[in-house]
C-alpha positions in Angstrom: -0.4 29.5 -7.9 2.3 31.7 -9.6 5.5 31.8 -7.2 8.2 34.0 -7.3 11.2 32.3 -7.7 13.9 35.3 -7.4 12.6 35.7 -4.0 14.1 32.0 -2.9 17.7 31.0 -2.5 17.7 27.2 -3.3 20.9 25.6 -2.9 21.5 22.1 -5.1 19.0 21.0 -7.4 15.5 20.6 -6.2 13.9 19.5 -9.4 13.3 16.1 -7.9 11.1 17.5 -5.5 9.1 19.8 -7.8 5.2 19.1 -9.0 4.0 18.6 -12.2 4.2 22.6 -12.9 8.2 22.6 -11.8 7.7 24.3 -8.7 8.9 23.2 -5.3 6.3 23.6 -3.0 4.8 22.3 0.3 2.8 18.7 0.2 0.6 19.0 2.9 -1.8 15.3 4.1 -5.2 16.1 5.3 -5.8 15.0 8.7 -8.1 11.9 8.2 -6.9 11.4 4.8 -3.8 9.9 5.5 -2.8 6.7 3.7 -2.7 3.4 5.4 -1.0 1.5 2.8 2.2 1.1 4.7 3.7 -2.0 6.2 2.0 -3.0 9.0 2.5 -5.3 12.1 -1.4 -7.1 13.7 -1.4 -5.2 16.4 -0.4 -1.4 15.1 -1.7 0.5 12.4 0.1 2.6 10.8 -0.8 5.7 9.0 1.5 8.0 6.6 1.6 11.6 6.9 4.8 12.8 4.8 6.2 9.3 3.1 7.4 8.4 -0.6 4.1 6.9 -1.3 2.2 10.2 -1.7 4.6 13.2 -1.3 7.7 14.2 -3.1 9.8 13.0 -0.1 12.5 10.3 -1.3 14.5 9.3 2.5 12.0 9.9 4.7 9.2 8.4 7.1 7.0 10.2 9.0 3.3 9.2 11.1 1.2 7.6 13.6 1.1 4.7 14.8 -2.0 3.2 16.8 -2.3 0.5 19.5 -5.8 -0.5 20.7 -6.2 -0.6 24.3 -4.5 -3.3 25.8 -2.6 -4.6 22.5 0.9 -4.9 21.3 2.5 -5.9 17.9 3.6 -9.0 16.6 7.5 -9.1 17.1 9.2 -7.1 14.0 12.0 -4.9 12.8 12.3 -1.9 10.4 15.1 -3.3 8.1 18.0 -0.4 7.1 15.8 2.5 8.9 16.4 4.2 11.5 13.3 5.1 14.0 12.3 7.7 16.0 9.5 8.0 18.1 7.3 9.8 20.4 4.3 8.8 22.6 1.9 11.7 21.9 -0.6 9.9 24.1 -1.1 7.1 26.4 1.5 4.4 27.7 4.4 2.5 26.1 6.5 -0.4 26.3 9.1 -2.0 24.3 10.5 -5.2 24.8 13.8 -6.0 23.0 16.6 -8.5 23.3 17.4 -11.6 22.4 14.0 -13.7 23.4 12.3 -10.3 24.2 13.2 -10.1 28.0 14.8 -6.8 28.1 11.9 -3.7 28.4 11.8 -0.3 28.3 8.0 1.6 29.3 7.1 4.8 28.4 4.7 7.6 28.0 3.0 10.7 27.0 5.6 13.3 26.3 8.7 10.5 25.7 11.3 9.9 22.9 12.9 6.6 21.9 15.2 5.4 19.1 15.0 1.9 17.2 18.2 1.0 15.5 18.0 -0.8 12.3 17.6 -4.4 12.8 16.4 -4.4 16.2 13.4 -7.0 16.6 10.9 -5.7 19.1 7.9 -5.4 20.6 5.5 -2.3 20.5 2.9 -2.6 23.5 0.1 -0.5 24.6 0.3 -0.8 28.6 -3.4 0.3 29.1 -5.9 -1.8 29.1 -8.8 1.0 28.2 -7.2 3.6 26.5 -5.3 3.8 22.8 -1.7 4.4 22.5 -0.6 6.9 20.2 2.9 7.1 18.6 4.3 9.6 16.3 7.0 8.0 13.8 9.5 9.2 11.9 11.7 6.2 9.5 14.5 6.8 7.3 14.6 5.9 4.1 11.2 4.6 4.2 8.7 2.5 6.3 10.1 -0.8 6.6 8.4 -3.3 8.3 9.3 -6.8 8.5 7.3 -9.2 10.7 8.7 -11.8 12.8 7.3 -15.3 14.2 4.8 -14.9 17.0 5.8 -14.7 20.6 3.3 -15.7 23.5 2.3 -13.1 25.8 3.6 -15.2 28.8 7.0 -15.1 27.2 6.6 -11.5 27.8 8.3 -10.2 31.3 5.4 -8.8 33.0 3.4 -8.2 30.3 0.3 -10.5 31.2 0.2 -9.5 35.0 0.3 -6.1 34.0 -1.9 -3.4 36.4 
């Protein structure tokens, strides 16, 4: 690909971002090709579509995250980062606070923020279909795992319809 660089105004210097021919141009992830070799909680998989590990992009997160049917994550945090989400498809709750008793639920078409530091809980309320999230982290995908907490500790998570 030849580009024309006169016809783009680039303000600062965007040579970090540039491939191996010096241009700076789109990275684009195939769908079903996207990395899974990000930090990960038992209980959600995550998968990377624009990240540092295989794009130019240097402060940003951005991807899915999957919950089986009926599962949640292990209590965790995302460090420094930020999070933002979005439940593209099923239902979603969060359970935060000091021993987890504090909830929010969510679903298809809803936002949240994480602050940094924030243990949690990421649940899948359905107990036959997947929860889908879509992700977004800055600087990076951070995860850092925390002890175990039994579902009964849970408000309302066991006796849930």
């Amino acid at each position: 690909m030849n580009a024309d660089r006169s016809r783009y105004v680039l303000d600062g210097d965007p040579s970090p971002w540039a491939d191996a021919n010096g241009l700076v141009v789109p990275v684009v992830t195939r769908g079903g090709l996207e990395p899974d070799d990000t930090g990960q909680s038992p209980g959600a998989t995550r998968v990377s579509g624009v990240s540092p590990q295989h794009t130019p992009a240097q402060r940003i997160w951005f991807g899915q995250v999957h919950n089986l049917a009926g599962f949640r994550s292990v209590p965790h945090h995302h460090g420094e980062a930020e999070t933002g989400g979005f439940v593209l498809s099923g239902r979603a709750r969060i359970y935060f606070g000091e021993r987890f008793e504090d909830y929010l639920d969510m679903s298809e078409g809803d936002w949240v923020f994480v602050p940094p530091f924030m243990p949690h809980v990421e649940c899948n309320l359905d107990r036959t279909r997947p929860l889908t999230w879509m992700t977004t982290r800055t600087p990076d995908n951070i995860v850092v795992n925390l002890p175990q907490v039994a579902d009964e500790e849970l408000p309302g998570w066991v006796d849930r319809p």
